[in-house]
N, C-alpha and C positions, 0 to 999 in steps of 0.2 A: 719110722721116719718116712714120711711121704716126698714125691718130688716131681714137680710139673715144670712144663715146659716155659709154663708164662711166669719165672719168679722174677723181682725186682732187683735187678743188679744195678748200681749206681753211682757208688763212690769209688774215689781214686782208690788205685788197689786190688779191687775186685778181682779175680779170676772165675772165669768160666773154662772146665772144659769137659773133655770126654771120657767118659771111665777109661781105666783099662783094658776091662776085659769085651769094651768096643771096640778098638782099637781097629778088630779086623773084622769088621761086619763091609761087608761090600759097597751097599751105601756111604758108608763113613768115610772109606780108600777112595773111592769114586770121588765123594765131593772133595776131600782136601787135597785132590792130585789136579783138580778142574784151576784153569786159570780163569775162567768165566764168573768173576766174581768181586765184587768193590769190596776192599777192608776201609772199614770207617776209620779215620784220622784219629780219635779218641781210645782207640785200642790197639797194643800191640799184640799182633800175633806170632806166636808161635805151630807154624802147621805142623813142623816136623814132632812134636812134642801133643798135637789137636787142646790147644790150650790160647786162652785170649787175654791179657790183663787190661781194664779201664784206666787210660793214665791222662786221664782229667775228668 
C-alpha cells in the first residue's frame, strides 16, 4: 500500500487523519495545539482525536 500526501478526498463522509503511532511526533503536538489556523467550513474537525470529516 502506498500513500501520498496529495490523495483526492472529496466526498461527503470522507475522513482524513493522523496515524496513531503519530500522534506524538512533536510537529504534530505543535500544529494541533497552534490556534493560528482557519478550519474550513466544509469539515469538521476533531483535534483532540487529529481527525477531519468532509461534511459536504
Amino acid at each position: 500500500m502506498a500513500f501520498a500526501a496529495n490523495i483526492l478526498v472529496s466526498r461527503h463522509g470522507d475522513v482524513i487523519e493522523v496515524k496513531e503511532k503519530s500522534h506524538e511526533i512533536p510537529f504534530v503536538l505543535e500544529a494541533s495545539a497552534s490556534a493560528e489556523r482557519d478550519l474550513p467550513d466544509y469539515m469538521d474537525v476533531d483535534l483532540g482525536r487529529l481527525r477531519g470529516t468532509f461534511v459536504r
